[in-house]
C-alpha positions in Angstrom: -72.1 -79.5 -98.8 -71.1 -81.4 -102.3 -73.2 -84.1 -101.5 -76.5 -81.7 -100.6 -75.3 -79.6 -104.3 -75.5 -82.8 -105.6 -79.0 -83.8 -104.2 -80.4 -80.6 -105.0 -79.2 -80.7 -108.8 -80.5 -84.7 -108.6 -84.0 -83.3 -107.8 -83.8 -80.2 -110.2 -83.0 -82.2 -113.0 -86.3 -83.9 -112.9 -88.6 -80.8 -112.5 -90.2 -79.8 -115.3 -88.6 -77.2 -117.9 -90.0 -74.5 -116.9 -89.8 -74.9 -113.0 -86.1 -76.3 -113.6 -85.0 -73.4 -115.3 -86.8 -70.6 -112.8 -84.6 -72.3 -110.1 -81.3 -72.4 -111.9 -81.8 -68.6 -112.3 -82.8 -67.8 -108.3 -79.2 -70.4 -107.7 -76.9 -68.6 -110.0 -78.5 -64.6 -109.1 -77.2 -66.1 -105.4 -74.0 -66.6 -106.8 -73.7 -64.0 -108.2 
């Protein structure tokens, strides 16, 4: 699973701002 976190941060990291930071929100509201 580290390695698909890792992938999945690799591919966020090179969205755009905006799109980047919509999808850190939805990650860390499913952590929560």
């Amino acid at each position: 699973t580290c390695e698909m976190v890792q992938a999945m941060w690799g591919k966020v990291l090179k969205l755009p701002e905006q799109k980047a930071a919509r999808v850190i929100r939805m990650a860390v509201t499913e952590l929560d």
